[in-house]
Structures are given as C-alpha cells and as structure tokens.
Backbone bond lengths (Angstrom), bond angles and torsions (degrees), N, CA, C in turn:
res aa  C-N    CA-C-N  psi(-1)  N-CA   C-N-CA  omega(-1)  CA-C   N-CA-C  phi
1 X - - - 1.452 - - 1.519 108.79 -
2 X 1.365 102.87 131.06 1.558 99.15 172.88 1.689 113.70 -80.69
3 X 1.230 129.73 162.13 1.203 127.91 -173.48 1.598 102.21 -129.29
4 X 1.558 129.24 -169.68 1.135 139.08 -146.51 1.650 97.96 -85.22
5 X 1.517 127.58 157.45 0.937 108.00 173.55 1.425 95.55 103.52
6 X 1.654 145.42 24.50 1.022 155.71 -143.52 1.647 97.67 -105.28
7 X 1.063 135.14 150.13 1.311 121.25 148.40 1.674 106.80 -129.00
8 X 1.353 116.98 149.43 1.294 114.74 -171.58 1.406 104.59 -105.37
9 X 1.196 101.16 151.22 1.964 103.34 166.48 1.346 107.46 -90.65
10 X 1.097 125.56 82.12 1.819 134.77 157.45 1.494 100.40 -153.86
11 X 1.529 94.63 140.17 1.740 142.67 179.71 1.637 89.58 -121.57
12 X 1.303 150.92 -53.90 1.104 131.46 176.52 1.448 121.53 -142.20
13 X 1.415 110.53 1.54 1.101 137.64 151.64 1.848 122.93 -43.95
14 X 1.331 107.04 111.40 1.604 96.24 -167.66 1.978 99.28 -91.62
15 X 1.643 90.43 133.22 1.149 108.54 175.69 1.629 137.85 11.45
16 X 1.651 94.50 -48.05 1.522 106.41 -155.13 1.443 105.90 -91.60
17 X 1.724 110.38 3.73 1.474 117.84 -155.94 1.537 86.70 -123.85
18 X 1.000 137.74 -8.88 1.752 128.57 -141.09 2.415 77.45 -118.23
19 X 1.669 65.96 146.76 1.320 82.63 168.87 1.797 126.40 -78.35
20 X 1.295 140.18 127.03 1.003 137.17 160.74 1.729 134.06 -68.96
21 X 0.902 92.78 115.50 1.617 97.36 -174.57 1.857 114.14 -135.20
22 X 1.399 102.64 147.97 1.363 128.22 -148.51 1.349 110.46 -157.63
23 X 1.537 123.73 137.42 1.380 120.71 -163.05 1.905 85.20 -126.37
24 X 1.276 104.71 122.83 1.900 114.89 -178.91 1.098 77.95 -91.86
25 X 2.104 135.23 156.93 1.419 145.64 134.00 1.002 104.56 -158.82
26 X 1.579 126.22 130.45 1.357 132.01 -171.09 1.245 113.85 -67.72
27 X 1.199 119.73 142.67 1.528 154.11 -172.44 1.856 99.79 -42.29
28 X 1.281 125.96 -63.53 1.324 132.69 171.73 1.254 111.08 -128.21
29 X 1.340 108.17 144.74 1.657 118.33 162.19 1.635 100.53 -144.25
30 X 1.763 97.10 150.00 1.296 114.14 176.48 1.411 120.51 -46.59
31 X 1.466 128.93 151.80 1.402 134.15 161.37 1.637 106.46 -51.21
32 X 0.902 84.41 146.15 1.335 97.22 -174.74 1.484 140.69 69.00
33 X 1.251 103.27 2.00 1.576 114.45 -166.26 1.842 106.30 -113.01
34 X 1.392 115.14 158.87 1.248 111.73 171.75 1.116 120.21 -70.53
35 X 1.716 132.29 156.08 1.067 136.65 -169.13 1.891 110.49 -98.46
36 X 1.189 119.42 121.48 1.464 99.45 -163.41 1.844 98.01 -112.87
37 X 1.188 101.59 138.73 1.710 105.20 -163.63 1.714 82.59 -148.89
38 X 1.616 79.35 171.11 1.977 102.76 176.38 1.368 111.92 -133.81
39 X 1.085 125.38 171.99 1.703 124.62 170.07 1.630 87.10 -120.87
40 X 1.273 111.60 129.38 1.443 118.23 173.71 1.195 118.21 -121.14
41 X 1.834 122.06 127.87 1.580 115.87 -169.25 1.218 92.10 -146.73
42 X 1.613 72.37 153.31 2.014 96.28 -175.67 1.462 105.64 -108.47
43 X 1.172 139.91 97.17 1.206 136.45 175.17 2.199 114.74 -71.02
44 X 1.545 91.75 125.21 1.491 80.19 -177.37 2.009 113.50 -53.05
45 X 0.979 93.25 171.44 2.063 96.53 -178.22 1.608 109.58 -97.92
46 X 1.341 105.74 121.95 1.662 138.41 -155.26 1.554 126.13 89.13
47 X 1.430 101.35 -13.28 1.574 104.15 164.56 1.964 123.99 -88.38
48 X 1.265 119.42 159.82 1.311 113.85 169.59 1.415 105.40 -129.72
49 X 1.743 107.60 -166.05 1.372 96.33 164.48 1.354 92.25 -156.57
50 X 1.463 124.27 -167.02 1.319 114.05 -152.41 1.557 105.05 -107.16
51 X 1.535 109.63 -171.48 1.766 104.02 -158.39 2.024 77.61 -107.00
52 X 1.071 113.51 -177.90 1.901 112.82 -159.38 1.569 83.74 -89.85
53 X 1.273 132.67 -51.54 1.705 133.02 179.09 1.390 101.63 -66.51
54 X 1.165 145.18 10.21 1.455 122.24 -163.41 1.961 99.26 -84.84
55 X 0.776 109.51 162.44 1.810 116.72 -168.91 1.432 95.16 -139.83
56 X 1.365 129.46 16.32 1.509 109.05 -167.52 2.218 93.21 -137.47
57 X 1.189 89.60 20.15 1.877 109.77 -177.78 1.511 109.40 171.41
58 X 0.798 114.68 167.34 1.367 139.62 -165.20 1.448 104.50 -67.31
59 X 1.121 133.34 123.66 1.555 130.88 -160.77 1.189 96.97 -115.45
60 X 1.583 115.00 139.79 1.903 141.13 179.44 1.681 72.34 -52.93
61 X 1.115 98.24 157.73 1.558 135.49 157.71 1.734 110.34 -153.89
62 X 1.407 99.24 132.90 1.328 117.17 163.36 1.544 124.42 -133.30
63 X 1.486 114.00 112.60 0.894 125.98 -159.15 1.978 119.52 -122.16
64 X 1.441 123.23 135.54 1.175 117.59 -156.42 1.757 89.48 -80.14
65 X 1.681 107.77 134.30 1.473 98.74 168.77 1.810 112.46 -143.59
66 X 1.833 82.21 50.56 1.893 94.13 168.36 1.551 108.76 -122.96
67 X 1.030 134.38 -147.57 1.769 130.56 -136.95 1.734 93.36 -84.91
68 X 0.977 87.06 160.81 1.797 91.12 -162.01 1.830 96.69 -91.11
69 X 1.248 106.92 1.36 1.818 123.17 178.73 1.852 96.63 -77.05
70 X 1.180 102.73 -29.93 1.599 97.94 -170.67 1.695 104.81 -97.77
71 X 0.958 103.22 164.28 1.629 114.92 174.44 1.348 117.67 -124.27
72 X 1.310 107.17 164.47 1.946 88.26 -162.31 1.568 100.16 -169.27
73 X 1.261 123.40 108.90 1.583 140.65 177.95 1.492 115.80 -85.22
74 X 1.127 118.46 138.63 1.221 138.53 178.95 1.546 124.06 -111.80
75 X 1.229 127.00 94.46 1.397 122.27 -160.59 1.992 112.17 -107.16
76 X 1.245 132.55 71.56 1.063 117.26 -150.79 1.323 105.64 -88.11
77 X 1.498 119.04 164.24 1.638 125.29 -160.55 1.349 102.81 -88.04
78 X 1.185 120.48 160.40 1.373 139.81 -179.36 1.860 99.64 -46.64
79 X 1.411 125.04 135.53 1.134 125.74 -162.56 1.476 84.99 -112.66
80 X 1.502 116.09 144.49 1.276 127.65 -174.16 2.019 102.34 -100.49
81 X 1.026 103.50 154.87 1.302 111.98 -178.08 1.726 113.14 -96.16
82 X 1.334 97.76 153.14 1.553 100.50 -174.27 1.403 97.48 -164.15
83 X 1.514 104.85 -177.57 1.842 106.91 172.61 1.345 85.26 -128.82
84 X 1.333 113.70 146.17 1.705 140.80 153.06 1.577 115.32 -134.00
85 X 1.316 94.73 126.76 1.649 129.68 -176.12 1.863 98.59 50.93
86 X 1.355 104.64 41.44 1.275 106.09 155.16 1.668 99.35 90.83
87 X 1.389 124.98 -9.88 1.280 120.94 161.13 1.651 123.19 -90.14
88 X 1.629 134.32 155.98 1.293 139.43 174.98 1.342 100.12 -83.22
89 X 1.758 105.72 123.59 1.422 116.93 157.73 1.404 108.63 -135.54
90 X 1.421 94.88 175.85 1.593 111.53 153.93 1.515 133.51 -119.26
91 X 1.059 109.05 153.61 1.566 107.81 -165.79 1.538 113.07 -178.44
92 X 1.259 114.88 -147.92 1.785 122.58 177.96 1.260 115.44 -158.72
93 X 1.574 107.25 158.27 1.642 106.37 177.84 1.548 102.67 -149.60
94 X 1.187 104.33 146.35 1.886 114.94 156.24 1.580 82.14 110.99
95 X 1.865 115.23 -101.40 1.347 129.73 179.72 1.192 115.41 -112.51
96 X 1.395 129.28 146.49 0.791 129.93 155.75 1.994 115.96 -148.27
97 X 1.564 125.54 136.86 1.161 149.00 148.11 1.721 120.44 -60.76
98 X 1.498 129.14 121.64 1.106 131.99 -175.77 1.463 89.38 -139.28
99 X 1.767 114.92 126.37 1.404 108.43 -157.90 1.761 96.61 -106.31
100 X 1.296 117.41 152.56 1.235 75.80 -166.41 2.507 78.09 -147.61
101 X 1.513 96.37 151.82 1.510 77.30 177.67 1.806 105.49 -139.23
102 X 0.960 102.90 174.97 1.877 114.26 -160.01 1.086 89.46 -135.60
103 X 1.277 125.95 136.85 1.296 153.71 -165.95 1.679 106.16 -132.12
104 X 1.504 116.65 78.78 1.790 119.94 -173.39 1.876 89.63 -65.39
105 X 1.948 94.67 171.05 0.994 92.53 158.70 2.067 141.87 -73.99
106 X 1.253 77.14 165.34 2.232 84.81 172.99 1.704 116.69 -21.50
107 X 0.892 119.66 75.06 1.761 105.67 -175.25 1.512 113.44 112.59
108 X 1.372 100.08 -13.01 1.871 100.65 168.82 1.780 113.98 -20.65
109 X 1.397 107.15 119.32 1.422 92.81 171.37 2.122 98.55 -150.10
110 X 1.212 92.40 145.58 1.812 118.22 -168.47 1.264 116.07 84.45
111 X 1.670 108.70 -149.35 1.772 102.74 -153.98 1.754 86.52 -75.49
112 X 1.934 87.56 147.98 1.797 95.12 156.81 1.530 96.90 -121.05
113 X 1.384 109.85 156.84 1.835 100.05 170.85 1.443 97.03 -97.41
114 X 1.599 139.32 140.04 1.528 116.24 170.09 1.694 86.70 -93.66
115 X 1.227 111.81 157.53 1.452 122.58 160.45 1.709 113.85 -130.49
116 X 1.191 127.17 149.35 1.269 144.42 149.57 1.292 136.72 -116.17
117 X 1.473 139.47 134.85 0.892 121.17 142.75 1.500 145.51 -76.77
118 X 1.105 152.98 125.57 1.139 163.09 177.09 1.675 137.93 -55.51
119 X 1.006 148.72 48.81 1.751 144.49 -139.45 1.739 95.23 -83.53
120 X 0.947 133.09 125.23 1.600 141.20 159.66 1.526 118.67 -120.30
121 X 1.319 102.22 143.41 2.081 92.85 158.52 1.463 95.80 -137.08
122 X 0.973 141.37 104.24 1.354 143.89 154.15 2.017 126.17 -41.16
123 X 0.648 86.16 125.21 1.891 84.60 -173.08 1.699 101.43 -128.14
124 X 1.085 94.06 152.25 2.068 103.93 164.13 1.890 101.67 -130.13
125 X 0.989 93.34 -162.33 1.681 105.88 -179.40 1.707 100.43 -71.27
126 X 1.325 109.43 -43.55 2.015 92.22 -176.62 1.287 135.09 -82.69
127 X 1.722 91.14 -25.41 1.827 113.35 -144.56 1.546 101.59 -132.97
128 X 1.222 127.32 143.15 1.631 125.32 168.48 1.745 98.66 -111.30
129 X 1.253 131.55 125.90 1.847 127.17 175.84 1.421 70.99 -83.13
130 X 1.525 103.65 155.30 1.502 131.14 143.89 1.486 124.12 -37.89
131 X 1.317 111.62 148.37 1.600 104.60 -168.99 1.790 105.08 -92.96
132 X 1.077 88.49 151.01 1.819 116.58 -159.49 1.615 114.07 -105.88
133 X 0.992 98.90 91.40 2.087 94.96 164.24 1.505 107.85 -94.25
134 X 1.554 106.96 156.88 1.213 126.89 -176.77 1.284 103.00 -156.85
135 X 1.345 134.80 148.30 1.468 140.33 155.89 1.789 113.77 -108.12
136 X 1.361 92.75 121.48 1.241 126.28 158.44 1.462 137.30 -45.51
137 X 1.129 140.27 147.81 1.246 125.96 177.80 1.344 118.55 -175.94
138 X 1.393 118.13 131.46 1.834 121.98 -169.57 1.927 95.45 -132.99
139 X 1.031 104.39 151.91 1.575 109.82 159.76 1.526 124.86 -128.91
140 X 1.544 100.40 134.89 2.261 95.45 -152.52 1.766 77.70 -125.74
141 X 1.150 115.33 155.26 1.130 121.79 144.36 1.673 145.25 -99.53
142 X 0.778 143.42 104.47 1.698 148.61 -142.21 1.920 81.45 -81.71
143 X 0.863 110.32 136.09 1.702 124.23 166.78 1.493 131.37 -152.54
C-alpha cells in the first residue's frame, strides 16, 4: 500500500488518470551495508503502463538521480503480458513494487536523501496520456 506523501505523474493529466508513485526506504541502515528501498505505484484501474524493455510503447524507466558517489540498482518485476490497440506487449496494472537498492560510499555515515526519477506513459484500450516524469525522494540515515 502506498501511503501519504504520494506524488502523481500529471502536468495536465487530471488526478484520477495519473500514475502514483512513492519511493519506501528504511529510516536507518548500518554503515556499510546496502540500502534496500522500492519504487511503489498505483496505477489508475483500466490503465497500464509499459514493461522497461518494451519497444512497442513507451517503457517505465527508473533511473538513480542522487549523488553520483552512490550507486543505485534497479531490479524490475516480471512484466505481465497483454495486447493494446490490438498489438502484444508487456507491462503492469493496478500495483506494482520495483525494488530497487543504492549502494553509498565506503564509510558513508548520516542522513543520505536517495532520489529517483521515474518515466511512465499510462495507456487504456482507447487513449495513451503522455509520458510523465517525476522525481522521487526518501531520507535514510546510515549509522
């Protein structure tokens, strides 16, 4: 479940259509250890969006966009198959979790902010909205 603190992907996109997205990362983690976080999205209901390889629509991208000292993996979930406007893709709908982890530097110690950016295009059976970036953002402390 996503919780408060939501940010949506719409620029002119009204609310009820725009994707929700939210970055979960725990509050503290040890020195030295990886930081383990998710990208969490709420897709509105009858829309999808695309799988990150898809070539046949606009593919999710998630991309690390905090200090270039940290490193940061993106692991996205198995993309389910479907047809849109009569072509085979892959992609997701309703919820979906993309876990994703940052690797600070050797000895990192206090607050880090992780940030991401986000790439979406939402589609239904008639209509594709324009694709939507947003940046993300959690704050963990290394201790």
């Amino acid at each position: 479940m996503i919780s408060a603190g939501l940010l949506y992907l719409a620029a002119l996109v009204p609310a009820e259509e725009a994707v929700a997205v939210a970055l979960v990362a725990p509050p503290t983690v040890a020195v030295g250890k990886p930081i383990p976080a998710k990208i969490a999205m709420e897709i509105p209901d009858g829309f999808h969006i695309y799988a990150a390889d898809e070539t046949n629509g606009i593919p999710t991208e998630i991309s690390w966009a905090g200090s270039s000292s940290n490193k940061a993996t993106v692991n996205y979930p198995t993309p389910v198959p479907f047809e849109s406007f009569g072509i085979k893709v892959r992609g997701y709908s309703h919820k979906i979790e993309v876990p994703v982890t940052v690797k600070p530097p050797k000895g990192a110690k206090g607050k880090l902010t992780l940030r991401f950016k986000v790439t979406t295009q939402s589609c239904n059976d008639s209509t594709c909205l324009p694709p939507q970036t947003v940046e993300v953002s959690a704050v963990t402390w290394i201790k």
